[in-house]
DRENPA-3360 file (N, C-alpha, C; in nm, 2 decimals, always signed):
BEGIN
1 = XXXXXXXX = +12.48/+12.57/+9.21/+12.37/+12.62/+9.13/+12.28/+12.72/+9.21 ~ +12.26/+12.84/+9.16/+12.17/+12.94/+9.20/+12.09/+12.98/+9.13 ~ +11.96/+13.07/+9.20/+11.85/+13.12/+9.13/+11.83/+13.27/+9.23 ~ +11.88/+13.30/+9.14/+11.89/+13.50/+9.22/+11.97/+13.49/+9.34 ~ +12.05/+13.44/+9.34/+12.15/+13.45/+9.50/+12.10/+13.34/+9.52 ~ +12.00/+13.27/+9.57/+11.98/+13.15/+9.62/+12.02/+13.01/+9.59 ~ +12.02/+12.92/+9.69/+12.08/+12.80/+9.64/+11.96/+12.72/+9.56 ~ +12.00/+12.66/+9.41/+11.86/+12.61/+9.37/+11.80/+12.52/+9.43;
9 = XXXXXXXX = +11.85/+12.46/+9.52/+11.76/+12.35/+9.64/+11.69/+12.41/+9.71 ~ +11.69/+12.49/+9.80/+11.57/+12.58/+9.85/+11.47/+12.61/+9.78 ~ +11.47/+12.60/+9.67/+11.34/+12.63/+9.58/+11.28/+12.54/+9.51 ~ +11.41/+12.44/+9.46/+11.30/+12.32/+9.37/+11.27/+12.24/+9.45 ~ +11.27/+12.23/+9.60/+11.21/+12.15/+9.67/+11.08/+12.17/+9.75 ~ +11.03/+12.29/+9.69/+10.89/+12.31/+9.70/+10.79/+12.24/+9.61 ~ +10.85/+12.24/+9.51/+10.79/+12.15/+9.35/+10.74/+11.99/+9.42 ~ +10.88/+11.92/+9.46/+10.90/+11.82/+9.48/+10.77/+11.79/+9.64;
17 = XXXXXXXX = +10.77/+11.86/+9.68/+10.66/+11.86/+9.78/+10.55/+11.94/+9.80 ~ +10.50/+11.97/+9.68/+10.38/+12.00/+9.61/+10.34/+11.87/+9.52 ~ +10.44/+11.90/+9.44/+10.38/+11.73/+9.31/+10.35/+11.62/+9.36 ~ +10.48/+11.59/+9.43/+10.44/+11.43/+9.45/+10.30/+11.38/+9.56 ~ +10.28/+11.47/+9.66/+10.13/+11.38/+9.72/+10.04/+11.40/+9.63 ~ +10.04/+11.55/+9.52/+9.92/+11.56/+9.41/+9.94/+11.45/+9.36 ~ +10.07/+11.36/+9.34/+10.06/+11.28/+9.21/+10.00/+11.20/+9.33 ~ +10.03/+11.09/+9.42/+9.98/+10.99/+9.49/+9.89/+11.03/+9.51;
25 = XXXXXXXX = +9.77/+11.08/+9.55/+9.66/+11.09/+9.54/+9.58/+11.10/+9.41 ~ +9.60/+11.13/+9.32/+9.57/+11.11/+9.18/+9.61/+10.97/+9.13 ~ +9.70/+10.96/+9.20/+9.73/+10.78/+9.11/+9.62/+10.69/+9.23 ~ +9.59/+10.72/+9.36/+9.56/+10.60/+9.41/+9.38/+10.64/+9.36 ~ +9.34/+10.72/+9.31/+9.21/+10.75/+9.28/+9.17/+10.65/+9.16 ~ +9.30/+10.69/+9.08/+9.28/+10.66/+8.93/+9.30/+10.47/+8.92 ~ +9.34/+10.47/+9.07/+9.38/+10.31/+9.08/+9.24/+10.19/+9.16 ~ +9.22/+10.32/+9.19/+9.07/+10.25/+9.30/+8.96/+10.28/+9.28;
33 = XXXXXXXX = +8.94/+10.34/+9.15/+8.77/+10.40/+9.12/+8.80/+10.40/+8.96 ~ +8.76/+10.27/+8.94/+8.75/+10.27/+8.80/+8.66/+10.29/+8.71 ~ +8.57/+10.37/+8.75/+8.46/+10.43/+8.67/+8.50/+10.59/+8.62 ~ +8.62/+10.61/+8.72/+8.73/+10.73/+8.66/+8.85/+10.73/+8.61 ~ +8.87/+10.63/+8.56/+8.99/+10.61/+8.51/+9.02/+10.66/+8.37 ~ +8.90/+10.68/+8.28/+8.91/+10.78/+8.16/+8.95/+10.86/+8.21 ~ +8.89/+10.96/+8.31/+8.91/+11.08/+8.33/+9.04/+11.11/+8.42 ~ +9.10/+10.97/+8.47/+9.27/+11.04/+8.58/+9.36/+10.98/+8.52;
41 = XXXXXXXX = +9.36/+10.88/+8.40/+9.45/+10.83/+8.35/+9.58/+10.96/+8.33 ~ +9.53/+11.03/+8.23/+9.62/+11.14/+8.20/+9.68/+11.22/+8.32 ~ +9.58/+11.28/+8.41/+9.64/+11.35/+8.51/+9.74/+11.28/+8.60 ~ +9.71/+11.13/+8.60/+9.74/+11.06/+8.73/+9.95/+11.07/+8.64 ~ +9.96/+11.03/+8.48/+10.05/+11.04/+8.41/+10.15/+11.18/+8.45 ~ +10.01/+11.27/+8.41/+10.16/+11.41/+8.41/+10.17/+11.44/+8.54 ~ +10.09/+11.48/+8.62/+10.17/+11.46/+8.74/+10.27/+11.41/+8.83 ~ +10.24/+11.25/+8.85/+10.33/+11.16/+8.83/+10.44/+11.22/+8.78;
49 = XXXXXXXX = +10.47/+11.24/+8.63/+10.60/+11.30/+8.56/+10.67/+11.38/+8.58 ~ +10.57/+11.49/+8.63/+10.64/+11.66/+8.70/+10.68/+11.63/+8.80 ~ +10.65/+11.51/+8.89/+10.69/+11.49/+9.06/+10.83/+11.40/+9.06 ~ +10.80/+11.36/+8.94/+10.95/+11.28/+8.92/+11.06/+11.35/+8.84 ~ +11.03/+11.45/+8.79/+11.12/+11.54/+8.76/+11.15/+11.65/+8.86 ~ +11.03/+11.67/+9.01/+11.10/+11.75/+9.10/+11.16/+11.69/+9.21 ~ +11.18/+11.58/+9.23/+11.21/+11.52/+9.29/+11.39/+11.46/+9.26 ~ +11.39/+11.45/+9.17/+11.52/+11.45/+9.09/+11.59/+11.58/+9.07;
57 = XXXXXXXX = +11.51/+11.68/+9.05/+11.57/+11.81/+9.02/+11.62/+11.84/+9.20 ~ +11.52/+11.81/+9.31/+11.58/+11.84/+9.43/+11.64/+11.79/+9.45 ~ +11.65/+11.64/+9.47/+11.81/+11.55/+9.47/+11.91/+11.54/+9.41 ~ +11.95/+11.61/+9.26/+12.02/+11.62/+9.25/+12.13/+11.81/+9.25 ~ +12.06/+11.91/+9.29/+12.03/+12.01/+9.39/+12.08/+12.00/+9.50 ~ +12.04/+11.94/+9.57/+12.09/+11.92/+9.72/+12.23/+11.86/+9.71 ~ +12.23/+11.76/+9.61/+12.39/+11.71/+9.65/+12.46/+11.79/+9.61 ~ +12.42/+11.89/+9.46/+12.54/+11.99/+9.45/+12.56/+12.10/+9.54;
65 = XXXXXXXX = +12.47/+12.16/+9.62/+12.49/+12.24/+9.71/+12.56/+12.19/+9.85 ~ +12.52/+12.05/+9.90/+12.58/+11.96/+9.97/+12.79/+11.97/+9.90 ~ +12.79/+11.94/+9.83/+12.89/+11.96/+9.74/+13.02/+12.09/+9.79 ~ +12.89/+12.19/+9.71/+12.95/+12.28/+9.71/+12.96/+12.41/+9.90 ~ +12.92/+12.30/+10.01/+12.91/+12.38/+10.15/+12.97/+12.25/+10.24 ~ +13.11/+12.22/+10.23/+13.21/+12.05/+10.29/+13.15/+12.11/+10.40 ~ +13.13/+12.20/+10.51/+13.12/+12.19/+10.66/+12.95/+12.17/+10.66 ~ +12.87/+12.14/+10.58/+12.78/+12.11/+10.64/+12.76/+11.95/+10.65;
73 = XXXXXXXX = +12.84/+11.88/+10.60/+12.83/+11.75/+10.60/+12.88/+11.70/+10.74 ~ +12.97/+11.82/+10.83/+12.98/+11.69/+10.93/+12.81/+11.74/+11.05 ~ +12.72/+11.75/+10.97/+12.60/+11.81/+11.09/+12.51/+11.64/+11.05 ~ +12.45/+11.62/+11.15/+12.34/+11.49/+11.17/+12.22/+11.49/+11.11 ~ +12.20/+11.61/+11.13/+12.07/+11.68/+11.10/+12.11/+11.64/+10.92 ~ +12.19/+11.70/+10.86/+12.18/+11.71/+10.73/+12.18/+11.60/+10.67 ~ +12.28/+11.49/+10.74/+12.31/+11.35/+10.73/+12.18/+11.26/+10.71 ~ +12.08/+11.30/+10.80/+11.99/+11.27/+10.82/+11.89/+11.27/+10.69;
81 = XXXXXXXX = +11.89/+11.43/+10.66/+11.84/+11.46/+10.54/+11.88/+11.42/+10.38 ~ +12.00/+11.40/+10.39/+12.07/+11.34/+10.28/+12.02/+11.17/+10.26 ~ +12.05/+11.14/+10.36/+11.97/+10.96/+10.36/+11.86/+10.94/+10.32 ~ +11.77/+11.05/+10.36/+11.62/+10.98/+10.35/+11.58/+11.10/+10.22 ~ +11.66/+11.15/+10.17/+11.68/+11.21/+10.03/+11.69/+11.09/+9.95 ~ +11.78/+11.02/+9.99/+11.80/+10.91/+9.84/+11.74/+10.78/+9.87 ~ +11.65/+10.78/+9.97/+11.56/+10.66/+9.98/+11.43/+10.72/+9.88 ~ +11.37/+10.87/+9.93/+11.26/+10.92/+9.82/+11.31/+10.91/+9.73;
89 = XXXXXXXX = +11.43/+10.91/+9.65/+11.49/+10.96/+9.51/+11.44/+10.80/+9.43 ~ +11.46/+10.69/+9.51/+11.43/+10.56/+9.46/+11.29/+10.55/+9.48 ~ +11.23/+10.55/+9.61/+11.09/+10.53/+9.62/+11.04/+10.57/+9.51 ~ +11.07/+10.72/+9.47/+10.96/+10.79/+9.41/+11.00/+10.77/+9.25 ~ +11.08/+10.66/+9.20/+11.14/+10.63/+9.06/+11.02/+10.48/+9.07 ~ +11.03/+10.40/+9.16/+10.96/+10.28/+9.18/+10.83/+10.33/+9.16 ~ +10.77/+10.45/+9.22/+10.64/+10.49/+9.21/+10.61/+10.50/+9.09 ~ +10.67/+10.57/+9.02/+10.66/+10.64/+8.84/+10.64/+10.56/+8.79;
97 = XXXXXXXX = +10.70/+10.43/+8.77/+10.70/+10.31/+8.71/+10.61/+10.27/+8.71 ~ +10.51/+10.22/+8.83/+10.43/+10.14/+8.85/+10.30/+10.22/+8.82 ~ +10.31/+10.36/+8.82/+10.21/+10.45/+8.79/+10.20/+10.45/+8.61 ~ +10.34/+10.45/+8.59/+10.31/+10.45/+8.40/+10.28/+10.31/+8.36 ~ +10.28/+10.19/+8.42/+10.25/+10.04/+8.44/+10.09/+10.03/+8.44 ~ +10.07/+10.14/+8.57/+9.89/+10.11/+8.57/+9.82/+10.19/+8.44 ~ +9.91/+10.29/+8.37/+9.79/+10.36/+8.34/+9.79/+10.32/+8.18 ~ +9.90/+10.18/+8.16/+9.90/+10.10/+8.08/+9.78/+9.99/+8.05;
105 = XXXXXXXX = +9.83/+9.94/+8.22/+9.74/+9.81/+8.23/+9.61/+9.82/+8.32 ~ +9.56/+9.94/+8.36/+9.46/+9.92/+8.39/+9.33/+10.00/+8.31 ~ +9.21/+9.87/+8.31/+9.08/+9.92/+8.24/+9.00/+9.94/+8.30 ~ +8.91/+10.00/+8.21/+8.75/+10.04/+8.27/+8.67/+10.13/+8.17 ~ +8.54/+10.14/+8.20/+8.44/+10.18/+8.12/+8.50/+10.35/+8.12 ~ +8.36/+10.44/+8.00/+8.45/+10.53/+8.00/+8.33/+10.63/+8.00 ~ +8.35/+10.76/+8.05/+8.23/+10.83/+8.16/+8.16/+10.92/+8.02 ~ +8.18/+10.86/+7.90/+8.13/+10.96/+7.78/+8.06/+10.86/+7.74;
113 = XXXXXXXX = +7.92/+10.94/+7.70/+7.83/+10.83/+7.57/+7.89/+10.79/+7.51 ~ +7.97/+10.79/+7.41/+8.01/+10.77/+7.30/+8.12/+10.66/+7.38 ~ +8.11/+10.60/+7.49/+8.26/+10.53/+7.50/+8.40/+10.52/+7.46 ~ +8.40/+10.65/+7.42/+8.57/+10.71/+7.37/+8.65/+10.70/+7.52 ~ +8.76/+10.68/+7.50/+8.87/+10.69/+7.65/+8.82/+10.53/+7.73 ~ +8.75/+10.48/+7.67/+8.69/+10.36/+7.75/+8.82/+10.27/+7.71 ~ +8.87/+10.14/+7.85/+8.96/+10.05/+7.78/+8.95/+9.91/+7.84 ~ +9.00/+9.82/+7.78/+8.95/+9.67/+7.83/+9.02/+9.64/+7.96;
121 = XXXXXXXX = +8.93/+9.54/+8.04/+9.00/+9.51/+8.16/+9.05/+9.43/+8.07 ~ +9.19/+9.38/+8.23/+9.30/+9.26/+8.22/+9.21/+9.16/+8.32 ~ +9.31/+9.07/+8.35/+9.28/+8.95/+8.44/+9.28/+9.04/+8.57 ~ +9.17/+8.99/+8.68/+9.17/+9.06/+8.82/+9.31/+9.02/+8.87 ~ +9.38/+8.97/+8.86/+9.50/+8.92/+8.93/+9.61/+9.05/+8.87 ~ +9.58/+9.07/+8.77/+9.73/+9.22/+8.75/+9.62/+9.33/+8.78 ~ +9.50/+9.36/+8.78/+9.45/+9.47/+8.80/+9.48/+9.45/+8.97 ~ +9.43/+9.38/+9.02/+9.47/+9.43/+9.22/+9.60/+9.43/+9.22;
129 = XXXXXXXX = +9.69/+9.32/+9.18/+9.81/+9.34/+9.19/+9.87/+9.49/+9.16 ~ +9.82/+9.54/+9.08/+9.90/+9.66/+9.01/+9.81/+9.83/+9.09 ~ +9.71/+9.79/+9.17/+9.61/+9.88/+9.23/+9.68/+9.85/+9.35 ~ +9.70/+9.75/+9.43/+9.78/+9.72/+9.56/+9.92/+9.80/+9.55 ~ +10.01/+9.78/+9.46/+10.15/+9.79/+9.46/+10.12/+9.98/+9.42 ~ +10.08/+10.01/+9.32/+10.06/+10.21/+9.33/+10.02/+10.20/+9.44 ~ +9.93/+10.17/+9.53/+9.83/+10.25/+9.68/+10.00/+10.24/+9.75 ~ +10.08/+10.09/+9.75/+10.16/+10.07/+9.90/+10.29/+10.22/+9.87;
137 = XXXXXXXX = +10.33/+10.22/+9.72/+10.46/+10.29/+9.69/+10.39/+10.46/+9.70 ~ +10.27/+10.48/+9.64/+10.17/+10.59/+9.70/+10.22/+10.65/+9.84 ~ +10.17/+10.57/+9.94/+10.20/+10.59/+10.06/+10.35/+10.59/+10.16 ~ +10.46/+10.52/+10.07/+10.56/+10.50/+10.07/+10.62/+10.64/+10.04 ~ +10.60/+10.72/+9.92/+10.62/+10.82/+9.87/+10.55/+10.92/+9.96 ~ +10.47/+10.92/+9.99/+10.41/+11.05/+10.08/+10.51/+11.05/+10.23 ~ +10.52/+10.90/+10.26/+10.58/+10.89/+10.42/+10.72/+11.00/+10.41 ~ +10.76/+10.91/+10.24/+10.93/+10.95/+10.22/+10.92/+11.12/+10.24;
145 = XXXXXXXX = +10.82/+11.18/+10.13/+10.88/+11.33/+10.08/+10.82/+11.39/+10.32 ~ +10.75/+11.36/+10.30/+10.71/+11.43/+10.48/+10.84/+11.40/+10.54 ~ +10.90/+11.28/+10.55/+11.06/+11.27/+10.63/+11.15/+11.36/+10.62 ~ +11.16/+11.34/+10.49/+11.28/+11.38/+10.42/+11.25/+11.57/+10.44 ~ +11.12/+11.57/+10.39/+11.09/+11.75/+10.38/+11.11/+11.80/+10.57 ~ +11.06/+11.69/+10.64/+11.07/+11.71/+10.83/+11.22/+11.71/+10.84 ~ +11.32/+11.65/+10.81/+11.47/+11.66/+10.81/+11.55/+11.76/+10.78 ~ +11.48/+11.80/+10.65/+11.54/+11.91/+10.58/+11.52/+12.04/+10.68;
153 = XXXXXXXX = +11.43/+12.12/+10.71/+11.32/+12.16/+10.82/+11.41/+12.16/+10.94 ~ +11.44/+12.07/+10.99/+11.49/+12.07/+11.09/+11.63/+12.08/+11.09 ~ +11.69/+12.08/+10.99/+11.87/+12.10/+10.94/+11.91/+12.20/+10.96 ~ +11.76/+12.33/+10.90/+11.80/+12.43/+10.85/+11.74/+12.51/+10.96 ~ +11.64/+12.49/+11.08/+11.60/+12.55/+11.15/+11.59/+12.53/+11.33 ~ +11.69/+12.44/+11.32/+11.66/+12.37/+11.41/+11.83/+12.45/+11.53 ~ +11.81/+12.53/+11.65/+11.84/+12.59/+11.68/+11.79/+12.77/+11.70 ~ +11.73/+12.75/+11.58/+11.66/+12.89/+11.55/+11.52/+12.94/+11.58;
161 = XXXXXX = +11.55/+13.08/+11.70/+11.47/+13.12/+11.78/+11.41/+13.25/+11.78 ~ +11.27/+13.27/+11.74/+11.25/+13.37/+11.69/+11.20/+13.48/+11.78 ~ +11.23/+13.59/+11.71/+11.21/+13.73/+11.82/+11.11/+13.70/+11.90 ~ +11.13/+13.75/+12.03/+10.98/+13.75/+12.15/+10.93/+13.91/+12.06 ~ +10.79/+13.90/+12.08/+10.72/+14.04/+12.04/+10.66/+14.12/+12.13 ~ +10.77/+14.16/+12.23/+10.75/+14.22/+12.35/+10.82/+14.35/+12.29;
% end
């Protein structure tokens, strides 16, 4: 798969590491300040969505390019990259879930007079529970795409020395 000569993995993996800390930080906002939750519910959603769509679009990208280039598989570096590719690929499917989970189950008042967007709490036991588990997969997802994007990074540059400007 290409995009103007390029392999499409070089590029949708900017998406994938743009979206996804916007989404975890918008979800752990929307999970720990419930006096905004009218107001991040939706963002905390599409976001979330777009990061899980580039994150899939990268992983599955990389394997066809992986695929389609057999001598780069026997390199460590890429080995490397490919592993901690399909740990984010799950991480960041577990995050989605539990992000479209909170923005089900979690309530709170709502920042308009009129109390429109306003929604009932649950029992405190699924609200921390479900505020605890987005914050840990949150951070889990941020550790993953930094690895995984440090790997990548290092596959593709790693050897390479750039001009002295003498």
């Amino acid at each position: 798969m290409e995009i103007n000569g390029l392999p499409a993995h070089v590029l949708i993996v900017h998406a994938a590491v743009v979206f996804l800390p916007l989404a975890t930080v918008i979800a752990v906002v929307y999970a720990w300040v419930p006096r905004w939750r009218w107001a991040t519910r939706w963002p905390a959603v599409g976001f979330t969505t777009v990061a899980l769509g580039a994150v899939m679009a990268a992983y599955f990208s990389g394997r066809s390019f992986l695929d389609s280039q057999p001598a780069l598989k026997q390199s460590s570096a890429v080995t490397l990259h490919r592993e901690r590719a399909s740990v984010l690929f799950w991480v960041t499917i577990v995050f989605a879930l539990l992000v479209f989970l909170a923005a089900w189950g979690l309530g709170g008042p709502s920042g308009l007079a009129s109390g429109r967007f306003g929604r009932a709490r649950h029992a405190p036991v699924v609200e921390w529970s479900l505020m605890a588990m987005v914050t840990i997969l949150a951070v889990a997802s941020l550790a993953m795409v930094i690895g995984t994007g440090d790997a990548g990074a290092r596959a593709v540059w790693s050897g390479f020395t750039a001009p002295s400007s003498q």
